[in-house]
Residue frames relative to the residue before (quaternion, step in Angstrom):
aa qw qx qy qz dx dy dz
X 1.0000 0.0000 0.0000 0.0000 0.00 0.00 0.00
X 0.2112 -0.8129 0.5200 0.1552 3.37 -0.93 0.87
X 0.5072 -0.6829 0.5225 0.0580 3.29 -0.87 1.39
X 0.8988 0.1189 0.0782 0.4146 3.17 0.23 -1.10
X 0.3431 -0.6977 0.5552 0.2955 3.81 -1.28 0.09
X 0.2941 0.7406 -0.3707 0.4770 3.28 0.50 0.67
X 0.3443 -0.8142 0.3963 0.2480 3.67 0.22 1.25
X 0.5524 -0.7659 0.2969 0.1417 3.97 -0.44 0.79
X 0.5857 0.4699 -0.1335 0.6468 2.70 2.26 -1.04
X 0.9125 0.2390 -0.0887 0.3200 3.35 0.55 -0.47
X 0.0638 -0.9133 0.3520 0.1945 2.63 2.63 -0.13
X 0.8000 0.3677 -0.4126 0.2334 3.53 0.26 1.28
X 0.5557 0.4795 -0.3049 0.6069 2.85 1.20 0.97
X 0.5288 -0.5505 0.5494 0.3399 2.92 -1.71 0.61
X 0.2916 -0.7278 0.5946 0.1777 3.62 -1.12 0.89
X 0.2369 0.6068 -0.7466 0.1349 3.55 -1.00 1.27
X 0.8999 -0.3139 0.1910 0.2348 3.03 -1.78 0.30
X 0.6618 0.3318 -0.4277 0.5186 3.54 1.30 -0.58
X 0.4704 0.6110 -0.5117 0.3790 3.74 0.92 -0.51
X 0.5780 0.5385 -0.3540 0.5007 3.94 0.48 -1.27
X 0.9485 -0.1212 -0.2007 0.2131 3.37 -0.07 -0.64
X 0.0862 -0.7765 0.4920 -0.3841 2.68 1.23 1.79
X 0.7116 0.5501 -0.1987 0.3893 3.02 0.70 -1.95
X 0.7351 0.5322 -0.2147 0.3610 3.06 0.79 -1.58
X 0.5279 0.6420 -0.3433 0.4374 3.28 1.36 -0.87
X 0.6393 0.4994 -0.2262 0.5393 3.72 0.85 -1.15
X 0.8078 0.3669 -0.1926 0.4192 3.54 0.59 -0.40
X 0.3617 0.5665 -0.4749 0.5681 3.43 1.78 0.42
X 0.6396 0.6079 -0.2088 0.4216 3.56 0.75 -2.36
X 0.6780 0.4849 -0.2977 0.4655 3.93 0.79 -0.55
X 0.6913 0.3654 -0.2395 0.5755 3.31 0.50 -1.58
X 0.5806 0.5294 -0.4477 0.4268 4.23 0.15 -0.01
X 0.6121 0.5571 -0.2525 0.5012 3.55 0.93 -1.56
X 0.6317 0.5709 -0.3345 0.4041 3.78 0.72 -1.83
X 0.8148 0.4031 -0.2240 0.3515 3.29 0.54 -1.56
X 0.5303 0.4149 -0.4802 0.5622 4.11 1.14 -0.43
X 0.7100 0.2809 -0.5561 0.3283 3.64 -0.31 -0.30
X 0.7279 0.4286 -0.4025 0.3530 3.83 0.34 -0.77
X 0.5726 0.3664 -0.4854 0.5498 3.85 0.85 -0.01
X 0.4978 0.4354 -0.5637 0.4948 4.14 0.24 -0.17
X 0.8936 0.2362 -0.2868 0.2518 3.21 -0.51 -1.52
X 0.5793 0.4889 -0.4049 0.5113 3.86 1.20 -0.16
X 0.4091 0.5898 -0.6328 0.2903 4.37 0.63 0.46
X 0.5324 -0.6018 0.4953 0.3302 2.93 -1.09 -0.29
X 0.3600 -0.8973 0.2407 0.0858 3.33 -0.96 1.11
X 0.4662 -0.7841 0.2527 0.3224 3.59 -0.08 1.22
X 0.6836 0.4617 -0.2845 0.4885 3.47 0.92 -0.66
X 0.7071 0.3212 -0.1734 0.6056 4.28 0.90 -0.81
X 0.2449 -0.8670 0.4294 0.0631 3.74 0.10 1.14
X 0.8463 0.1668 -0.1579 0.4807 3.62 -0.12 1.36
X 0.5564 0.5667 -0.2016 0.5733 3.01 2.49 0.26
X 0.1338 -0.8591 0.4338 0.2365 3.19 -0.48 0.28
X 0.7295 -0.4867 0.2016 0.4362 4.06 -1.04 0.42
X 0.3161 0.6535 -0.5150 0.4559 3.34 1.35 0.33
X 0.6820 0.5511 -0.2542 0.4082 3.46 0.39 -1.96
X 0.5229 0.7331 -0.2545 0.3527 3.53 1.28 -1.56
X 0.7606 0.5596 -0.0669 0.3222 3.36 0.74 -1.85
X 0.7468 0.4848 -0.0248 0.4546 2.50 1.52 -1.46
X 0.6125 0.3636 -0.3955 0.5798 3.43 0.85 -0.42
X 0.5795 0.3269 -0.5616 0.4918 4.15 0.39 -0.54
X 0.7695 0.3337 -0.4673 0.2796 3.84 -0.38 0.00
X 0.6299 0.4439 -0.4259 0.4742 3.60 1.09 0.64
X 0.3578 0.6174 -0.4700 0.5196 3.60 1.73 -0.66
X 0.8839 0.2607 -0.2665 0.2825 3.82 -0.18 -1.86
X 0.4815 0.6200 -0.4941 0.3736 3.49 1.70 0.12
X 0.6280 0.5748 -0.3449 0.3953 3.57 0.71 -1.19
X 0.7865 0.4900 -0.2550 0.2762 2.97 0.69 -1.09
X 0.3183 0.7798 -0.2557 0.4746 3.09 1.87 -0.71
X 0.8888 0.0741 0.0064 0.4522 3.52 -0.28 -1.53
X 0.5113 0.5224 -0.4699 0.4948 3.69 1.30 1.08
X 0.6555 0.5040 -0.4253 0.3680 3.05 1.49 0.04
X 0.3062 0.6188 -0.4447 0.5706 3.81 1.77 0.37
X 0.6315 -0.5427 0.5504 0.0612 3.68 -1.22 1.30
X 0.8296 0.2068 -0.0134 0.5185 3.47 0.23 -1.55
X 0.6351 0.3542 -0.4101 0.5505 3.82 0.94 -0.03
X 0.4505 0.6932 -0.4141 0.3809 3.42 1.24 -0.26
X 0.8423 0.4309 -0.0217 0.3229 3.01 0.91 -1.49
X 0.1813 0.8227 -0.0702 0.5341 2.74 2.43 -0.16
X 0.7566 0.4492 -0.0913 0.4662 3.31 0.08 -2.11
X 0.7904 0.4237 0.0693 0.4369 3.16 0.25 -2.14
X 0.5395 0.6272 -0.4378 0.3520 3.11 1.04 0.66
């Protein structure tokens, strides 16, 4: 039950019809955005043969983890043991 006029989603506005598809507008502008990154990051990739820029993404975010906690001395030493 709805109490109030006051939009629900955004709980700061009055909710009339251009607000609604306001929303909706913002939620086309998302699902578009969603889909260029997931066809970018699923192409195939020119530099990691038979991988694609997903793979790409992913190994620089373990590369900048490792690198992260090899830069600690004592976990350093840890590792390389």
């Amino acid at each position: 039950m709805i109490d109030s006029e006051i939009c629900i989603r955004c709980e700061k506005e009055f909710e009339d019809w251009d607000h609604i598809l306001g929303d909706f507008d913002q939620a086309a502008i998302v699902r578009n955005v969603n889909i260029a990154v997931t066809s970018i990051l699923f192409e195939k990739s020119s530099i990691l043969l038979g991988k694609t820029r997903e793979c790409k993404l992913l190994r620089g975010v373990y590369n900048n983890g490792f690198n992260k906690i090899t830069n600690d001395k004592e976990e350093k030493k840890m590792i390389f043991r």
